[in-house]
Every structure is written in structure tokens, then in C-alpha cells.
C-alpha positions as CSV (number, residue, x, y, z in Angstrom):
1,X,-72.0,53.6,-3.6
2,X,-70.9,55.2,-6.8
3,X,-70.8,58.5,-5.1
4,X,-68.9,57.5,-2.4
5,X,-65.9,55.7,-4.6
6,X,-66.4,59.6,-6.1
7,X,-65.6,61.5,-3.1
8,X,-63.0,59.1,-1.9
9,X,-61.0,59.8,-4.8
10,X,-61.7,63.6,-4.9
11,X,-60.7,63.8,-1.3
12,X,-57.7,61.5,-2.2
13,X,-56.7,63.8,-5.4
14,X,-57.1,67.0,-2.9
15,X,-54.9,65.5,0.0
16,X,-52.1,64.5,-3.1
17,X,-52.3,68.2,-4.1
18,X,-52.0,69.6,-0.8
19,X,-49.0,67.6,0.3
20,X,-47.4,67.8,-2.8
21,X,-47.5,71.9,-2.9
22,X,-45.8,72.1,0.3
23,X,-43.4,69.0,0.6
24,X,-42.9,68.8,-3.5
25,X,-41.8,65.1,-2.6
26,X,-44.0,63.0,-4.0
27,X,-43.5,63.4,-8.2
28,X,-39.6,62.9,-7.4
29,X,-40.1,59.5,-5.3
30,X,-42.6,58.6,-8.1
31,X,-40.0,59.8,-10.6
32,X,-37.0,57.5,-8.6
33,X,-39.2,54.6,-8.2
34,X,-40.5,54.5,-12.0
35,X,-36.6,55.6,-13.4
36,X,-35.7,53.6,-16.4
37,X,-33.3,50.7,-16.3
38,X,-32.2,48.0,-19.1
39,X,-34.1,45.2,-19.0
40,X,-31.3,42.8,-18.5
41,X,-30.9,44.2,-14.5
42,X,-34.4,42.5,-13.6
43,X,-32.4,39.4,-12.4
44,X,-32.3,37.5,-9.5
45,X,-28.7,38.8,-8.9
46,X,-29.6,42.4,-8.5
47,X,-31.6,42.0,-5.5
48,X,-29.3,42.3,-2.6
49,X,-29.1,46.0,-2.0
50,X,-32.8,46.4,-1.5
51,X,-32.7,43.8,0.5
52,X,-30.1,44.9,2.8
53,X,-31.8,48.1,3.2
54,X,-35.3,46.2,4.1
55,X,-33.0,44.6,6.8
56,X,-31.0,47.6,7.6
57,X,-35.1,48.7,8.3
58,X,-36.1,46.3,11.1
59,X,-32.5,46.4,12.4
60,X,-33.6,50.5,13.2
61,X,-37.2,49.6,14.2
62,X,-36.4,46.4,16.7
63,X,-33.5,48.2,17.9
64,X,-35.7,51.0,18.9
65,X,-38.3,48.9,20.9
66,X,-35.8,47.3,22.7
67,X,-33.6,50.4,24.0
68,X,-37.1,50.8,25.6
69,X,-35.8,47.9,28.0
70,X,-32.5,47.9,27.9
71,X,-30.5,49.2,30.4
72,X,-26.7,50.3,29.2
73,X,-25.5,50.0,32.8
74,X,-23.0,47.1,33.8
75,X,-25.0,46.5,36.7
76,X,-28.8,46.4,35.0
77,X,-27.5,45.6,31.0
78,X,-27.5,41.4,32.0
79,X,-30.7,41.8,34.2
80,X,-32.5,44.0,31.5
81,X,-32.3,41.0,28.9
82,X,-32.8,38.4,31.1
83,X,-36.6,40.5,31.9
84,X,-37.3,41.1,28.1
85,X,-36.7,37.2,27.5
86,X,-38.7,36.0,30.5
87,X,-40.9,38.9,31.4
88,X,-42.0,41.1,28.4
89,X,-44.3,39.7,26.5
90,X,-42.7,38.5,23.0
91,X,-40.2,40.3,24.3
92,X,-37.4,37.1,23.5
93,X,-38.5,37.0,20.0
94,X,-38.1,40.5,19.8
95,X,-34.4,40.0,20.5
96,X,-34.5,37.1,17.9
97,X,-35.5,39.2,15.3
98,X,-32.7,41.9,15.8
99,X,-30.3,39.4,16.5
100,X,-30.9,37.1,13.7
101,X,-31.3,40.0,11.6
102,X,-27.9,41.2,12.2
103,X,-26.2,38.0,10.7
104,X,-28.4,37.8,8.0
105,X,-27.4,41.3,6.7
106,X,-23.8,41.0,7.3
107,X,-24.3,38.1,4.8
108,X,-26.4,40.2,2.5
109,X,-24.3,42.8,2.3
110,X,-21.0,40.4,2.0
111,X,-22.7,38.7,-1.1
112,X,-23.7,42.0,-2.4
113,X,-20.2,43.3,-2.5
114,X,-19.3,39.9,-4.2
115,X,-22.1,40.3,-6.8
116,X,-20.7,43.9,-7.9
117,X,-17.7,42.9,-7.6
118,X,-17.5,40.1,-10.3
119,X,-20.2,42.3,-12.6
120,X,-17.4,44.9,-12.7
121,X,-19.8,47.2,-10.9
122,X,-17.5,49.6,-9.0
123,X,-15.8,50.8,-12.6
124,X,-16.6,54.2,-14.2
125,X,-18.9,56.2,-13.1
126,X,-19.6,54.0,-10.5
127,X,-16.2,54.6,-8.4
128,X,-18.2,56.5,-5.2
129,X,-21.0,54.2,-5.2
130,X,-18.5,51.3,-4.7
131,X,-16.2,53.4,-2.0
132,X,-19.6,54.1,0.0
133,X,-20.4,50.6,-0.1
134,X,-17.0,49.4,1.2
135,X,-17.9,52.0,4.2
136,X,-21.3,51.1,4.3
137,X,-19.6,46.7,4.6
138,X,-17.1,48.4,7.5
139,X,-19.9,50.1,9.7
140,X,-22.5,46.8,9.2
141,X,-19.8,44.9,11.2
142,X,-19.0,47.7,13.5
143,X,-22.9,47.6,14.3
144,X,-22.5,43.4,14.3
145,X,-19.3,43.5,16.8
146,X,-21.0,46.7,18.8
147,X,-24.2,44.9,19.2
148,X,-22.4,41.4,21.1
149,X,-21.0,43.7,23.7
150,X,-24.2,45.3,24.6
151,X,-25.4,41.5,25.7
152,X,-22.5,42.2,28.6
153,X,-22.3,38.1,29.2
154,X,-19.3,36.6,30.0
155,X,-18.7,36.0,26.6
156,X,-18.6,39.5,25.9
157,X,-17.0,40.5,28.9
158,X,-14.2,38.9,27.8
159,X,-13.9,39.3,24.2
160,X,-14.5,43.0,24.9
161,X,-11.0,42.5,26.6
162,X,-9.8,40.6,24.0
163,X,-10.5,42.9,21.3
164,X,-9.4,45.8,23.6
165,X,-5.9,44.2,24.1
166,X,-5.7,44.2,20.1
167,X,-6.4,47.8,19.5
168,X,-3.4,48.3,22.3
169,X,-0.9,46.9,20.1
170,X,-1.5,49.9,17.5
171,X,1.6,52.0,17.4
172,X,1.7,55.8,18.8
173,X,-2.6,55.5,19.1
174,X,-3.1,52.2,20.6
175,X,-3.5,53.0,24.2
176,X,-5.6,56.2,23.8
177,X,-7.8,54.9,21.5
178,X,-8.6,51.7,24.3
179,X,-9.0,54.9,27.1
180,X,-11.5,56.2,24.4
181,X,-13.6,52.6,23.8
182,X,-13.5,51.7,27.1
183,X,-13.7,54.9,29.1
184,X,-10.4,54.2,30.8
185,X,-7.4,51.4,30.7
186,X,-9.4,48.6,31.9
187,X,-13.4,47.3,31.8
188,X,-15.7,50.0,33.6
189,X,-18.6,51.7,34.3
190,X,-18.3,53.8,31.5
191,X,-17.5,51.2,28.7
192,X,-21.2,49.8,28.2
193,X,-22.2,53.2,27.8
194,X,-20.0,54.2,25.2
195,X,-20.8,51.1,23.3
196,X,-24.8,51.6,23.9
197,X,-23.8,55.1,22.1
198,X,-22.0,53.7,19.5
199,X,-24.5,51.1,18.1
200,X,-27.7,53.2,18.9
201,X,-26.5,56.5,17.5
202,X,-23.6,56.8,16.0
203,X,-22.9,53.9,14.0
204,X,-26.8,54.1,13.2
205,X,-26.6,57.5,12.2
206,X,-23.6,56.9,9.7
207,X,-25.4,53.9,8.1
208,X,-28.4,55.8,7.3
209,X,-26.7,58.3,5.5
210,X,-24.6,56.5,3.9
211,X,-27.3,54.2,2.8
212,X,-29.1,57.7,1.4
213,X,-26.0,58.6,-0.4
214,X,-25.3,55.1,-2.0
215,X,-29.3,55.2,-3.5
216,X,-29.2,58.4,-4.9
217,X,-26.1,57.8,-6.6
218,X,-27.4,54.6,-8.1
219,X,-30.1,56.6,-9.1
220,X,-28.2,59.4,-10.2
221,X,-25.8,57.1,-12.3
222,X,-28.6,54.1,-13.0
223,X,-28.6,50.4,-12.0
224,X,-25.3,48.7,-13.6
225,X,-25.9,47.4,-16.9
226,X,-25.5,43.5,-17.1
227,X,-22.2,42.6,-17.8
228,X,-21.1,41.0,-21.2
229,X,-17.7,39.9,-22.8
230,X,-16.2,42.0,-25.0
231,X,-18.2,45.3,-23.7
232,X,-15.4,47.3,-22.1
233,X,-16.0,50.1,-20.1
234,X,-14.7,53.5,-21.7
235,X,-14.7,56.7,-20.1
236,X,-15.1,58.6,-23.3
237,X,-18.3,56.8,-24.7
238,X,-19.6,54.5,-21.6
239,X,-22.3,57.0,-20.1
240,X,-23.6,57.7,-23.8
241,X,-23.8,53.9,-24.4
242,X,-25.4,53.5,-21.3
243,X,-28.3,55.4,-22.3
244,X,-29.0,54.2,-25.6
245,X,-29.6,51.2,-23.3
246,X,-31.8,52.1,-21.2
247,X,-33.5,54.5,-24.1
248,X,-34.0,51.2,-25.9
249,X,-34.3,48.5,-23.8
250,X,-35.5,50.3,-21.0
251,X,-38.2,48.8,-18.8
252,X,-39.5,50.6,-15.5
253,X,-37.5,49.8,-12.4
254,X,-41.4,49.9,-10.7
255,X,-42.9,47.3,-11.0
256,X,-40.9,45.8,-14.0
257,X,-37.9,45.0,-11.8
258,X,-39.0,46.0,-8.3
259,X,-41.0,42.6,-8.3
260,X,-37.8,40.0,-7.8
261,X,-36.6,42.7,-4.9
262,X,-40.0,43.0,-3.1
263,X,-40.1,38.9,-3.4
264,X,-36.6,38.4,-2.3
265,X,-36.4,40.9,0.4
266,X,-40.0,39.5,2.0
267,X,-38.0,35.7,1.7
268,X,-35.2,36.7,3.9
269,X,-37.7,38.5,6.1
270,X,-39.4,35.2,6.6
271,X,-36.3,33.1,7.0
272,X,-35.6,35.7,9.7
273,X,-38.7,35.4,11.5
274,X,-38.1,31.7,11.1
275,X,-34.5,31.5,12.5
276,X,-35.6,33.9,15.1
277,X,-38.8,31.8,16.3
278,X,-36.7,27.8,16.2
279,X,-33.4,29.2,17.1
280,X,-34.2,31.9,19.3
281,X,-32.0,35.3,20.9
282,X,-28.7,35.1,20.9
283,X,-27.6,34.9,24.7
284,X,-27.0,36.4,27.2
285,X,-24.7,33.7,28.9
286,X,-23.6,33.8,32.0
287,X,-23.8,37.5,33.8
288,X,-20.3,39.0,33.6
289,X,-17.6,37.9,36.4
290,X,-14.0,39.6,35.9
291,X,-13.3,36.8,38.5
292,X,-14.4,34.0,36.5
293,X,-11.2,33.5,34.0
294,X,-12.6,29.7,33.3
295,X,-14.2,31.0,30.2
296,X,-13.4,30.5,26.7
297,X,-15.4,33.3,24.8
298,X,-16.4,33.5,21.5
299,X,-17.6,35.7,19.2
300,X,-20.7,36.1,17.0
301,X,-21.0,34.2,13.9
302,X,-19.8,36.7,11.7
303,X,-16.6,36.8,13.4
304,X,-15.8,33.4,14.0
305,X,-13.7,33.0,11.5
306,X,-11.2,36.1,13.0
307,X,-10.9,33.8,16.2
308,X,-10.0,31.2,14.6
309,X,-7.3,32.8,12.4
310,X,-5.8,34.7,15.5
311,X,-5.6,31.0,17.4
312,X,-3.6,29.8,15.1
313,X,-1.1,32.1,14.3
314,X,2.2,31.8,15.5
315,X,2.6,34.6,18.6
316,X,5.8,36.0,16.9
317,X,3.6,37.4,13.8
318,X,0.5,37.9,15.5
319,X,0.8,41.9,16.1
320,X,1.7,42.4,12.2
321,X,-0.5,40.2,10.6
322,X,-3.2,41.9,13.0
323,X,-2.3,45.6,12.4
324,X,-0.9,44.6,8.7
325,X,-3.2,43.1,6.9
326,X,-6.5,44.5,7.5
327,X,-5.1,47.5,6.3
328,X,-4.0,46.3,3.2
329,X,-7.2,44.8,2.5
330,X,-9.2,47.9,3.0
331,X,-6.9,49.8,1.3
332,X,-7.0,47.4,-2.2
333,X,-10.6,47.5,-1.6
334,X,-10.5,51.5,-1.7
335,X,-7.9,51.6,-4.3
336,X,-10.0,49.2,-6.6
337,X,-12.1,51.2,-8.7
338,X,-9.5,53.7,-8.5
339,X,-6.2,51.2,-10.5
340,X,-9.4,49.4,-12.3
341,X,-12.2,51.6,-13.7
342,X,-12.1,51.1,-17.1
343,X,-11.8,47.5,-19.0
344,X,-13.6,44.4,-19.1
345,X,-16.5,43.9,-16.7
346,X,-17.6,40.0,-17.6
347,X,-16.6,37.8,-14.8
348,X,-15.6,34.9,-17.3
349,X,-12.9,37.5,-19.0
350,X,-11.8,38.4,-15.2
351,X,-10.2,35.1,-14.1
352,X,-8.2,37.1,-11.2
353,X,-11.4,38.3,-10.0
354,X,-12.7,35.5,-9.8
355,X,-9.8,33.1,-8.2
356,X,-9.7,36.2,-5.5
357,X,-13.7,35.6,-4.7
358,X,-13.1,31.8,-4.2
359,X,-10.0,31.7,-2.2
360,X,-11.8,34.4,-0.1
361,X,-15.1,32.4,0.1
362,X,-13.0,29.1,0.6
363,X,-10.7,30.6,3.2
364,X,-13.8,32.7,5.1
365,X,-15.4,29.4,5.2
366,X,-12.6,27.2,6.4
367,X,-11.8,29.2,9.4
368,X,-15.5,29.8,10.1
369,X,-15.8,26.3,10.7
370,X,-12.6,25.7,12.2
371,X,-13.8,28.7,14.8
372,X,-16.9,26.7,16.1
373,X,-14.5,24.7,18.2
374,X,-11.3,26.1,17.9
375,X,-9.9,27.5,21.7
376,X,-8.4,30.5,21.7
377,X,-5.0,29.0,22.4
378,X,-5.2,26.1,20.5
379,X,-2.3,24.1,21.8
380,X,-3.0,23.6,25.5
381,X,-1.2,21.0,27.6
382,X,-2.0,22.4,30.9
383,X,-4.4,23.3,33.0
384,X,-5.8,24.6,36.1
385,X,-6.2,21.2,38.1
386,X,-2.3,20.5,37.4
387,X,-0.7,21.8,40.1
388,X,2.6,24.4,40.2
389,X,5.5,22.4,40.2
390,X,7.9,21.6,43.4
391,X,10.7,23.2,42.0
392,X,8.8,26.5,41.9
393,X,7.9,26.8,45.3
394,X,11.1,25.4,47.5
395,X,12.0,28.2,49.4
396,X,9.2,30.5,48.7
397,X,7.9,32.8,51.2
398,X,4.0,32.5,52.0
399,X,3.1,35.5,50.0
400,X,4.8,33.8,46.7
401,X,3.3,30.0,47.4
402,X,0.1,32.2,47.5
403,X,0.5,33.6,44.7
404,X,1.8,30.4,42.5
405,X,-1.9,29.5,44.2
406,X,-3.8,32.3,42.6
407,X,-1.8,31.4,39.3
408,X,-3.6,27.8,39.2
409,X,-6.4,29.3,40.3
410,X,-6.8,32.4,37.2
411,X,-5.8,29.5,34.8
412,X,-3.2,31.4,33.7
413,X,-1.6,28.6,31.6
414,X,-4.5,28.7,29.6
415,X,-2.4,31.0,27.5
416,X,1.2,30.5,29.3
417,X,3.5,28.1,29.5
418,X,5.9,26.8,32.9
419,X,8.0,24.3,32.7
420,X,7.7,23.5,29.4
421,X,3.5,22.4,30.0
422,X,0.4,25.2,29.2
423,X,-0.7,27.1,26.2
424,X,1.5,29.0,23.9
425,X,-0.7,32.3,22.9
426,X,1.4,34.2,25.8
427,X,5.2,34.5,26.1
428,X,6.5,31.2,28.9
429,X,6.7,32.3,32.2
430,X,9.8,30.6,33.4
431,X,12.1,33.6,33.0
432,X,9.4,35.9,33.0
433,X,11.1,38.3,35.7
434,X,14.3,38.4,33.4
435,X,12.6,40.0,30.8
436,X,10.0,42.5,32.6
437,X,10.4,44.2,35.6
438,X,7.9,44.4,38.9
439,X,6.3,47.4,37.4
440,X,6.3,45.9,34.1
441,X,4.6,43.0,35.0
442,X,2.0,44.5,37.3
443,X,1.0,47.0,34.7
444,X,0.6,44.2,32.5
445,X,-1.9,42.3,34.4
446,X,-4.0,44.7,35.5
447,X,-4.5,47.1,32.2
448,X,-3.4,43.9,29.9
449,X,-1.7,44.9,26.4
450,X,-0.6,43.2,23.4
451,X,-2.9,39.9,23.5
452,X,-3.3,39.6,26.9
453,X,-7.0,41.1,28.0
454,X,-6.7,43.5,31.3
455,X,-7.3,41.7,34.6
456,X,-7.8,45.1,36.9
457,X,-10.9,43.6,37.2
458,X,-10.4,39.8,37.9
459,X,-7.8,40.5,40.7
460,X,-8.7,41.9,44.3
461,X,-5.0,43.5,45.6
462,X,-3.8,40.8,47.6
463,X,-4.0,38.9,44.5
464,X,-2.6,41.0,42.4
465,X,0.3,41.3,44.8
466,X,0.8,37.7,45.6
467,X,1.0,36.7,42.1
468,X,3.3,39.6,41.0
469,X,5.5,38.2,43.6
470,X,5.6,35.0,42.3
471,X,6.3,35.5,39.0
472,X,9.3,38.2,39.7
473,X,10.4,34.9,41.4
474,X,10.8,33.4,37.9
475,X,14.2,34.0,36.4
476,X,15.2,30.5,35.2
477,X,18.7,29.2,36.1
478,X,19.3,32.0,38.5
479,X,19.5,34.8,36.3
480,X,19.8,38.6,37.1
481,X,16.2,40.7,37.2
482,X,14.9,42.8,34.4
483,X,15.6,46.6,35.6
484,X,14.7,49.4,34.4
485,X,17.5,51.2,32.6
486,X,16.1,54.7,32.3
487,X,15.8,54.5,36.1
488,X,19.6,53.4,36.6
489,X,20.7,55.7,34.4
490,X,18.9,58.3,36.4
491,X,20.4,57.4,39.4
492,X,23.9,56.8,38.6
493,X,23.5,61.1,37.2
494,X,22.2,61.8,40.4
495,X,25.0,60.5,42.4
496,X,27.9,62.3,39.5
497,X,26.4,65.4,40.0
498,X,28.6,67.4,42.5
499,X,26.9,69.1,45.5
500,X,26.8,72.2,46.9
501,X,28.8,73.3,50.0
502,X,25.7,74.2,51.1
503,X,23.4,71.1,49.9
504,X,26.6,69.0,51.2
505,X,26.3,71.0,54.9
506,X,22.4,70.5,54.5
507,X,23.0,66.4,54.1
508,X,25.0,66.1,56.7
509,X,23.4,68.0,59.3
510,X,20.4,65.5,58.7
């Protein structure tokens, strides 16, 4: 026996000198993993970015098992999950676990950026590690937002058109950057694909690296120091004082502070697993219709709150609040460590700091909550069993009555209102031909724009026609058509230019 244990750990000494003359890996891992770090960082509160990259782990590893399945077509993508939840074996849990495990790293990462945040984290020489993370934050809920279209539900269907309609509204780039997220003006056949590329490889891809980057800067710049009052970060002495630290208190990061990570990282595991096994996948919903408009959709969880702060915003700040202020936010985020590296780190000598966190927190949770029930036009008065009113249809030809008929019937006063009943997100429709002409409007509902999703989709022609008819119908008391100036302007040239004898002799010999 004693001579086995022998050769076991000669053959296990020989296999560690073989790999290590050729990959020269191993001492530098075992140098990272054993780094020194004060003592004062094994805490509870410095466990979050190991455990978002566990979770950033089994997001790669489910996500791989079930592109196995999965079928980015919009014919097969709704069938495909319906056979891994009802047909594969496990294969429902499977989607539970990614699923689940989506939310709970967008909420990992979130409180991680809080955590560094009020520890003053993202000051000198930790300005990259900080910018990094704020991409790394951006690109977690690109994968989150990337990964509810690939369900291709109704749900997603539509808010995939609602979120298309929003990027429209960007000035100069708005409509090419919808041609280049959807694979043309409107839902298609190639806009699941271009998502199924975007959360498998791309998005992925970026993530990864960027999680490589942010590690070996924390490694190359050590864990941050625990914030106390009255330490202020100096450029001029703050590296040196860091490493008396660590030289003095200095305890190895593995095991000495590894331990809280590795126990925290296998309890969110677990609560995954749980959530995943009582709660179950995530969808799909109903297979995708473009001529089912009787849907309210929703986001995910994480984005709940967005819905409910775009329902309730008055429609004549909508576009610059949505273009506006995520800007600004990303920007102060970026500019942060940049207008702030140096100073006070302690949270209770950062009362700004910390009144920003809780309004945040206080606001992100209001509107979360607000967003489990809040419709997407939250005041509604009318709807589709309400019929078009007399007055709209005396003296209508067929083709118009039909389509004040395919009106009721798309519910478009979910989001419009006529005579002075329906929802407000949408401009009213009673002068609606004043203010847009035929080829205004029609453009309009089929590739949508501004907040209205595209309809290409939901309409046959006939419909299409019929209910552009109607609504050019719509001018209020009798007022003149929209027209397009450009084109009258156009026209009046053509008929002030003088003619040629022979153009003249041409015209009226035909």
C-alpha cells in the first residue's frame, strides 16, 4: 500500500513537471491564487465578483447544451423549447437553470457595483478596473435582454418591436441601426438569427474577456483595502501604503479569504438550483402571432422597472428622457473615477454616495413593483369591444367602414385615443390625417417608429389599405389634409419652368 501512495505521487510530481515545462502555467495560477491581500478584505462583502464569475460559468456551460436544441429560426425557435421542456429529458430544468441564472447575476453584478461603489473602490489605481466593470454591468443586461428574445413568444415578439421602435427614435442612426438588429425595417426571418448571434457569440465573447481583463487587473493592483474614515486616497503615497498593508497584515487570498467566496458562490448556486426546480423556465408563452395585437408584453424581471417608467411618462417627453438620460447615466458612471479618484473612500464620510445608492435602490424598486401590473399604456378608457363611433362612419365608403372594422379589431386604442375615449401612449386619432399624410401614415404602420412597434407583420394588404383609408378620413371639423410640401413644391417648379419649342410641339402632338 505504501508503495503505491509512492508511485502515485511520483507519477503525480512527473505529470506536474511535464505540464509545467511546456505550458509554464501552473506556478503563476498558484502564484494568483495564493497573492497576498490585507486581512481586512476576508469579509462577507467582498464576495460578489467571484461569485458573478461562478455564475457567468454555468451561464457559458447551460447555454452551450441548450444551443444543442435550440433552433434560431422563427419558424422552429417556439417549437424547439416547447420539445426541450416536454421531450428532453431534464431538459426544462435545464432551461431553469440558465434562466434563473441570468436574473440572479444581473443582481450579483448590480450589488457588486454598489459594494465598490460605497467602499470607494473605483478611486486610484483602480480607475480601469471600475470602467471595465461598468462595461462588463452594460453587456450582463445586453445578454439578459438578448436572451428573452431568443424565447420568440408573444411576449417577445412584441417587445422586440417595442424596443425596436425605441432605438428608431435615435437621431441620424436610429433607423439603420433597427435594419441592423432586425435584419430589415420590420420583424423577419433574419432577426432571431442575429439575436441567436448576439447572445451566443458576441456578447459571450466580450464578457469573457472582459471578465479576464477585470481579474488580472485586480490582481495586478490587489483586492481594495477596506475602507476607513480618515484614510484618503493619495496618488503620491497610496500604492506604497497599500503594500505595507498587505506586507503586514497580509494573509493569503487562498484559502485565507477564498473560503467566504467558495461558500457564497456555492449558496447562490443552490438558490439557483432551487428557484429553477419550484419556479421552473421562464416561458415560452404563446407561439408568436404578428396578428394577435391582444397582448400586453412584458419584459423579464430585470427590466421591469424600464416598463414601468416608460408607461408613465407623459408622451411629450418620452423620446428625451429615453435617448437623454441613459446617456447621462452611463456617462457619470464612466466619468466617476475619472472627477473622483482621489479623497475619502468610507461610505459614512460620503453622504452623497450614499443618498445616490438609496434613491436609486428606492426608485429601482418602486417601479419594479409598479411594472408587475402596470399596462403599457396605463390610462386606458377604451377598448376593442367598444365599438367606432356613428359619427365616424356616416358617409363612409365600404372600404373605410372596413377599415374603422380592422381598427376595433387590432385594438388600436389600446394606445390611441378617438373621440376623446382610449389610451394616451399614441398621439389621438381624430385629426390624424391633418397632421400625416397617406404615405406618412402607411409607413408608419407597417415599419412603426417613434413608440409605435412595426405592424408589417400584423396586417395582410387589404387591411393595411382599409385602415389607412379610414384614418386619412380623420381630419376633425373638416379640416384640409396633411400634404407633402417637398412634393408641392416640386410640382409648382415643374410647371414654372418654360418648355421647349420642341418639348412644347412634342406635348401637343400627344
Amino acid at each position: 500500500m505504501a508503495d503505491l501512495k509512492k508511485r502515485v505521487i511520483s507519477m503525480s510530481i512527473k505529470a506536474y513537471v511535464w505540464l509545467e515545462r511546456r505550458l509554464g502555467l501552473i506556478k503563476p495560477l498558484i502564484a494568483a491564487a495564493s497573492h497576498p491581500t490585507p486581512s481586512s478584505n476576508a469579509s462577507w462583502l467582498y464576495v460578489f465578483g467571484s461569485a458573478a464569475t461562478v455564475l457567468l460559468i454555468m451561464q457559458v456551460m447551460t447555454g452551450i447544451l441548450l444551443a444543442l436544441v435550440y433552433s434560431p429560426s422563427a419558424n422552429e425557435a417556439w417549437g424547439s423549447l416547447q420539445f426541450l421542456n416536454h421531450n428532453v429529458a431534464l431538459g426544462w430544468y435545464l432551461r431553469a437553470l440558465h434562466g434563473w441564472g441570468s436574473d440572479f447575476m444581473v443582481a450579483i453584478v448590480l450589488i457588486h457595483m454598489v459594494q465598490v461603489f460605497l467602499f470607494g473602490a473605483f478611486k486610484f489605481p483602480r480607475e480601469m478596473t471600475w470602467l471595465i466593470g461598468v462595461g462588463l454591468l452594460l453587456l450582463t443586461l445586453g445578454m439578459a435582454f438578448t436572451g428573452q428574445v431568443l424565447r420568440f413568444d408573444q411576449d417577445a415578439y412584441w417587445g422586440l418591436g417595442i424596443g425596436a421602435s425605441i432605438v428608431s427614435r435615435v437621431p441620424l442612426v436610429g433607423a439603420p441601426l433597427v435594419h441592423l438588429l432586425l435584419g430589415g425595417p420590420i420583424l423577419g426571418g433574419a432577426t432571431l438569427s442575429r439575436f441567436f448571434t448576439l447572445h451566443v457569440f458576441v456578447i459571450p465573447g466580450l464578457l469573457l474577456a472582459g471578465v479576464g481583463v477585470h481579474i488580472w487587473l485586480t490582481l495586478f493592483h490587489g483586492v481594495s483595502d477596506w475602507p476607513m474614515p480618515g484614510r484618503l486616497v493619495s496618488k503620491a503615497t497610496y500604492q506604497r501604503e497599500y503594500h505595507e498593508l498587505a506586507q503586514t497584515t497580509g494573509i493569503p487570498f487562498v484559502p485565507d479569504a477564498a473560503w467566504k467566496d467558495a461558500i457564497f458562490a456555492a449558496a447562490i448556486m443552490f438558490s439557483v438550483m432551487a428557484c429553477a426546480f419550484f419556479f421552473g423556465p421562464f416561458g415560452p408563452s404563446g407561439p408568436p402571432d404578428p396578428t394577435i395585437i391582444q397582448t400586453v408584453p412584458k419584459p423579464d424581471f430585470p427590466f421591469l422597472w424600464i416598463y414601468a417608467v416608460f408607461a408613465f411618462l407623459p408622451p411629450s417627453i418620452e423620446t428625451p428622457v429615453m435617448l437623454v438620460v441613459p446617456i447621462l447615466v452611463i456617462a457619470g458612471m464612466l466619468l466617476l473615477p475619472l472627477v473622483a479618484g482621489e479623497g475619502e473612500r468610507h461610505w459614512a464620510r460620503r453622504p452623497v454616495a450614499v443618498l445616490t445608492v438609496s434613491v436609486v435602490a428606492v426608485t429601482l424598486g418602486v417601479f419594479t413593483h409598479l411594472g408587475t401590473y402596470t399596462p403599457w399604456s396605463p390610462i386606458m378608457e377604451a377598448w376593442t369591444s367598444f365599438p367606432i363611433s356613428q359619427k365616424y362612419l356616416h358617409n363612409r365608403t365600404p372600404l373605410e367602414r372596413q377599415g374603422a372594422l380592422v381598427l376595433q379589431n387590432k385594438q388600436c386604442r389600446n394606445c390611441h385615443m378617438l373621440d376623446g375615449t382610449g389610451g394616451q401612449r399614441g398621439p389621438a386619432l381624430d385629426s390624424i390625417a391633418t397632421q400625416m399624410t397617406e404615405d406618412q401614415i402607411t409607413r408608419q404602420v407597417l415599419q412603426g417608429g417613434g413608440n409605435m412597434p412595426a405592424y408589417g407583420n400584423a396586417l395582410n394588404p387589404s387591411e393595411t389599405k382599409a385602415l389607412v383609408n379610414f384614418l386619412m378620413t380623420l381630419r376633425g371639423n373638416d379640416l384640409a389634409p396633411a400634404i407633402d410640401a417637398s412634393r408641392a413644391l416640386a410640382h409648382q417648379s415643374e410647371l414654372q419652368t418654360p418648355q421647349s419649342p420642341a418639348a412644347a410641339h412634342d406635348g401637343k402632338s400627344r
